[in-house]
GUBATOR-865673 format. One record per atom (N, C-alpha, C, O, CB): y negated, z, x negated; residue in one letter. Coordinates in steps of 0.1 Angstrom, whole numbers, padded with zeros to 4 digits, always signed. Glycine has a CB too. Example, Ala and Ser with C-alpha at 12.3 -4.5 7.8 and 13.67 -1.06 7.14 Angstrom:
<pts>
+0057+0078-0132A
+0045+0078-0123A
+0033+0078-0132A
+0033+0085-0142A
+0045+0090-0113A
+0022+0071-0128S
+0011+0071-0137S
+0000+0079-0129S
-0011+0080-0134S
+0006+0057-0141S
</pts>
This chain:
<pts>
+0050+0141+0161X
+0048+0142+0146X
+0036+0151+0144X
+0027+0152+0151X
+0045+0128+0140X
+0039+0159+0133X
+0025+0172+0131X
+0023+0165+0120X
+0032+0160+0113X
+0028+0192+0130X
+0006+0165+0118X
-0001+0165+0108X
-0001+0171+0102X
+0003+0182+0106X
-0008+0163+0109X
-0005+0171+0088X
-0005+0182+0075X
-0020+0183+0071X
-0028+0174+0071X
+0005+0174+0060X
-0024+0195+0068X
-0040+0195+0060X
-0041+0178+0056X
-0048+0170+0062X
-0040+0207+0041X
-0036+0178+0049X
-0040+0165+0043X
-0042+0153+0047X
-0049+0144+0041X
-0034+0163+0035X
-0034+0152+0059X
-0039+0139+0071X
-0049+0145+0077X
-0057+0135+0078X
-0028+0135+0083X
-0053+0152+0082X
-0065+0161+0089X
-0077+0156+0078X
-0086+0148+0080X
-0062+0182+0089X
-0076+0162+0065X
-0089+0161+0059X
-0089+0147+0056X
-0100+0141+0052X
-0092+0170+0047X
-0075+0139+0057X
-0083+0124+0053X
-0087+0116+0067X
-0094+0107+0066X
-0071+0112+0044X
-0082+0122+0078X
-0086+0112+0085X
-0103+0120+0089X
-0111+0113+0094X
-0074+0107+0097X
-0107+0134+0088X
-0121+0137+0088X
-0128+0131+0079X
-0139+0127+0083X
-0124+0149+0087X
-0125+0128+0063X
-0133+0117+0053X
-0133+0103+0063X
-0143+0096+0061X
-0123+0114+0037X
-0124+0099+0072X
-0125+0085+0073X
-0135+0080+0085X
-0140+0069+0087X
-0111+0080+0073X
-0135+0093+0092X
-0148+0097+0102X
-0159+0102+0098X
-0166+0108+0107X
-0145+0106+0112X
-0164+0103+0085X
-0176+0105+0084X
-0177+0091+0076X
-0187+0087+0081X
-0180+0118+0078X
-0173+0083+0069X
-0170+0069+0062X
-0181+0061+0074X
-0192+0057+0074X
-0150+0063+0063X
-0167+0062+0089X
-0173+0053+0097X
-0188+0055+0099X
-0195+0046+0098X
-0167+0054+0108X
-0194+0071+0104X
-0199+0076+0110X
-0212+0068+0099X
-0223+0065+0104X
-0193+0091+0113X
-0211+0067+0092X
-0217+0062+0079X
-0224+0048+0075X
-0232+0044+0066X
-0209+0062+0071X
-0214+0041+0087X
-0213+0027+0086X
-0205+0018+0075X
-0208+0006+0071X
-0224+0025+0085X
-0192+0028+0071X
-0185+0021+0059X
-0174+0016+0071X
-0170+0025+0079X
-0180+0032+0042X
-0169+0004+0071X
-0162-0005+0079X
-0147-0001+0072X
-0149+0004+0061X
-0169-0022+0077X
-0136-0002+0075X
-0124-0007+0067X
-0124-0022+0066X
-0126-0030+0074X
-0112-0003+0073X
-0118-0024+0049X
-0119-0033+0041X
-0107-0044+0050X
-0099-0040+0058X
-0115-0027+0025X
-0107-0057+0047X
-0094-0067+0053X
-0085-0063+0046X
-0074-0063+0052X
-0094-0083+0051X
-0084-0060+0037X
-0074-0051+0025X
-0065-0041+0035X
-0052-0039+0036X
-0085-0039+0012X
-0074-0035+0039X
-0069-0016+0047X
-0064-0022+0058X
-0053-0018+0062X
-0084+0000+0052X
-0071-0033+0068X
-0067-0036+0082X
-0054-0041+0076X
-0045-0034+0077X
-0078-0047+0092X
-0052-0057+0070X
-0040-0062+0069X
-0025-0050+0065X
-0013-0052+0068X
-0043-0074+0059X
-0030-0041+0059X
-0018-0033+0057X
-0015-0021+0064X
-0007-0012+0060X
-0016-0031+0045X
-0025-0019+0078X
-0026-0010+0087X
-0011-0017+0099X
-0007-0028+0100X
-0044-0011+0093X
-0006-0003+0106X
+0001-0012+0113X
+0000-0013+0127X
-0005-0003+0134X
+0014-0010+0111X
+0004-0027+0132X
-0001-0032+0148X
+0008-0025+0158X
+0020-0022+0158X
+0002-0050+0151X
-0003-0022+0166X
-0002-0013+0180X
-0002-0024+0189X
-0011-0033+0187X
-0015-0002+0184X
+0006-0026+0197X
+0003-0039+0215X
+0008-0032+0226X
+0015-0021+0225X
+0016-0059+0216X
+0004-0040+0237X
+0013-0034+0248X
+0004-0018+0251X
+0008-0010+0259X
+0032-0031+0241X
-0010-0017+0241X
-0010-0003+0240X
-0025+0002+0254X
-0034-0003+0259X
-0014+0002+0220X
-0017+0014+0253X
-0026+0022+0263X
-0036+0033+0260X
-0032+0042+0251X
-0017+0029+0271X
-0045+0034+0264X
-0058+0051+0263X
-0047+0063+0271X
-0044+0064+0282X
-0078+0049+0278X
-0046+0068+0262X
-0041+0083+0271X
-0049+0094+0265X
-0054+0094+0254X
-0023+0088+0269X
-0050+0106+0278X
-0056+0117+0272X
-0047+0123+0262X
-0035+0121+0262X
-0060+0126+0282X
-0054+0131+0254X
-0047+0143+0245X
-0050+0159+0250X
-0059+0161+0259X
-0054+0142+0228X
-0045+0167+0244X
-0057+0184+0247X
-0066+0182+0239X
-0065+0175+0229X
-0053+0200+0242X
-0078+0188+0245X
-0088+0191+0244X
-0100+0181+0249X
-0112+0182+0246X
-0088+0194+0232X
-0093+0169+0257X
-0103+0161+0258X
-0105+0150+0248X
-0114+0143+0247X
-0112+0169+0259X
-0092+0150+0239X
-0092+0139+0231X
-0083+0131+0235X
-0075+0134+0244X
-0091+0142+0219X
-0086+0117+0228X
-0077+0107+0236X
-0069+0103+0225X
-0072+0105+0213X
-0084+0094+0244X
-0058+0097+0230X
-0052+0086+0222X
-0043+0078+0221X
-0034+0084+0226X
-0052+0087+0214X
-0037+0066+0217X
-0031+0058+0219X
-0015+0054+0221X
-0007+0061+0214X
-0035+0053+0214X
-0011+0047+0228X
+0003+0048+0231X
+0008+0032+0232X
-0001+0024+0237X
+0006+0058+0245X
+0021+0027+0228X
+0018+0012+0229X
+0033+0010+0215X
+0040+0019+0210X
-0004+0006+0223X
+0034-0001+0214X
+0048-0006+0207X
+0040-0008+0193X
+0032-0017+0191X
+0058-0023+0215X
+0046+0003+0182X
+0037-0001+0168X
+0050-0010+0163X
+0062-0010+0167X
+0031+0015+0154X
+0044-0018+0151X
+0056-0021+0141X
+0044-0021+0131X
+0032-0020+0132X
+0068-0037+0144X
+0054-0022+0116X
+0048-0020+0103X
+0042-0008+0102X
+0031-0006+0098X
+0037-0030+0099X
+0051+0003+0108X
+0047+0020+0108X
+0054+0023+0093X
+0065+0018+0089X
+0056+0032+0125X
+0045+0032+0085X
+0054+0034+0071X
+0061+0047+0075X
+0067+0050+0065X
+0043+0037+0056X
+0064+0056+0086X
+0070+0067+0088X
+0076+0063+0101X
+0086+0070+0102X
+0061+0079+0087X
+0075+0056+0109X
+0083+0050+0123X
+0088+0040+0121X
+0083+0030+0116X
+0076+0047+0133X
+0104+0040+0127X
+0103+0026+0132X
+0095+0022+0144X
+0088+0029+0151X
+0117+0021+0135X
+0099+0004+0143X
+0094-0001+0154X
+0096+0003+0169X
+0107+0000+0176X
+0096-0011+0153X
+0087+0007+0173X
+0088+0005+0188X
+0079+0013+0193X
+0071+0016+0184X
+0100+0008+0195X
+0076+0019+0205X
+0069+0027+0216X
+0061+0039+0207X
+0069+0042+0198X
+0080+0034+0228X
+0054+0042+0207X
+0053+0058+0202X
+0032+0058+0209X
+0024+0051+0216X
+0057+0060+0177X
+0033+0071+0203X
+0018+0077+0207X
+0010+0080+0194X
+0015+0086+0184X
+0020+0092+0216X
+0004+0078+0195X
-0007+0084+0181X
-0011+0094+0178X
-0009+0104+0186X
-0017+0081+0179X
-0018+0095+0169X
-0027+0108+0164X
-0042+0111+0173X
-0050+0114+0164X
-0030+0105+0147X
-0046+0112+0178X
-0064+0118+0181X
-0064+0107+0177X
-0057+0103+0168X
-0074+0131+0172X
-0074+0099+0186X
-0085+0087+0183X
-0099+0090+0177X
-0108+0095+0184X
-0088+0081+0196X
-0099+0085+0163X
-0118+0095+0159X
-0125+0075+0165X
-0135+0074+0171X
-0125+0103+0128X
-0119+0068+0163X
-0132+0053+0169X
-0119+0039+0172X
-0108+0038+0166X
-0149+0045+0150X
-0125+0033+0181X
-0121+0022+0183X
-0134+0015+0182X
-0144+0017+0188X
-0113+0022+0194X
-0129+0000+0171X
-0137-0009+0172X
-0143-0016+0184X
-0137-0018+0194X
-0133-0016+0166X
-0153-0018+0182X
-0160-0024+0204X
-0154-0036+0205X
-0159-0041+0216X
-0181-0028+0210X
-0147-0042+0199X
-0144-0053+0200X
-0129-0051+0201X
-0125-0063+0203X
-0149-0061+0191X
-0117-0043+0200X
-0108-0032+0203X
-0100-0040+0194X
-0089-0041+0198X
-0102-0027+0219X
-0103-0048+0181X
-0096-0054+0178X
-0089-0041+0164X
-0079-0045+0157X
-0102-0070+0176X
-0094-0029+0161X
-0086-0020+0154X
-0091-0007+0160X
-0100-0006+0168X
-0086-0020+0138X
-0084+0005+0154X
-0089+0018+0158X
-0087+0027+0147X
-0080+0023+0138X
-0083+0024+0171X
-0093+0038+0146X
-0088+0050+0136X
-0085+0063+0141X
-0092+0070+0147X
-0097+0053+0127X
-0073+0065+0138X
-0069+0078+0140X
-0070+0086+0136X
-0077+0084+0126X
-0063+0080+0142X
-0064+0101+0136X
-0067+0113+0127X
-0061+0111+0117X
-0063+0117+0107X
-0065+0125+0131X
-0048+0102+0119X
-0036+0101+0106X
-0040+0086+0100X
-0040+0083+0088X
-0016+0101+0113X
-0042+0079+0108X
-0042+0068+0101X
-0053+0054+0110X
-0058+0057+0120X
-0023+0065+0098X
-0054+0039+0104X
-0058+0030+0109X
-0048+0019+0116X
-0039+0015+0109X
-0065+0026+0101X
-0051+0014+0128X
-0041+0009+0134X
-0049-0010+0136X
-0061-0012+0138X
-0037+0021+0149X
-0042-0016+0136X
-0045-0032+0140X
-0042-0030+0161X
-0037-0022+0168X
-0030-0048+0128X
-0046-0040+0162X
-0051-0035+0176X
-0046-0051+0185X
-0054-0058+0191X
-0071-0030+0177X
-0032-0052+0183X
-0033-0067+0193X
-0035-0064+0208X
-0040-0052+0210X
-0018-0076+0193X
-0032-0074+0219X
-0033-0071+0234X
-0028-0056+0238X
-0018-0051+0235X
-0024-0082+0243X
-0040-0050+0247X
-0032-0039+0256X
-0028-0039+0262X
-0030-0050+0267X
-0034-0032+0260X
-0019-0031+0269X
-0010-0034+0285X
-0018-0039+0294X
-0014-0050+0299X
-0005-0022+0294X
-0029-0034+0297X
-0038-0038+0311X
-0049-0042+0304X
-0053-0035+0295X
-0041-0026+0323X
-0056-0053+0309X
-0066-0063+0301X
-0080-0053+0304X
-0091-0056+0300X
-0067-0082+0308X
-0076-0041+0314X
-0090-0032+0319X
-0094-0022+0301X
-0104-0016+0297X
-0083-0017+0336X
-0083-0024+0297X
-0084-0016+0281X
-0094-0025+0276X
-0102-0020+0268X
-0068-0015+0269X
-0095-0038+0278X
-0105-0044+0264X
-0117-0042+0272X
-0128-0045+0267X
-0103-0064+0258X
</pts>
């Protein structure tokens, strides 16, 4: 999937948000959709990011896919943000991810 300007500049607003200390709302998490099963993979450039069975994707169906650039994962890995969007964060494949 290619990003557009406009996923780029929102998910850089949503990394300086964090960077900021502005949290996402229970609002944004509950209607974010869940990643499991999911894995750390590298990207180019030394960026990483996630791979794992989403459902409640508004542009995917359900199943397997890879994400956008990881800008943070919560330390508690229970969500993350991407360059496109916020993801809910159930079990990863290998319990070495939490």
């Amino acid at each position: 999937m290619s990003l557009t300007k406009e996923a780029v500049m929102a998910g850089l607003y949503a990394a300086m948000k964090l960077r900021d200390g502005e949290l996402p709302t229970d609002a944004e998490l509950s209607g974010a959709p869940l990643l499991t099963g999911w894995v750390l993979g590298e990207a180019s450039g030394g960026f990483y990011r996630l791979g794992g069975f989403v459902s409640g994707h508004p542009k995917l169906v359900d199943g397997w896919c890879w994400t956008s650039v990881v800008l943070y994962i919560e330390p508690n890995r229970r969500w993350a943000r991407t360059v496109s969007r916020l993801y809910r964060l159930g079990d990863p494949l290998n319990s070495s991810e939490r």
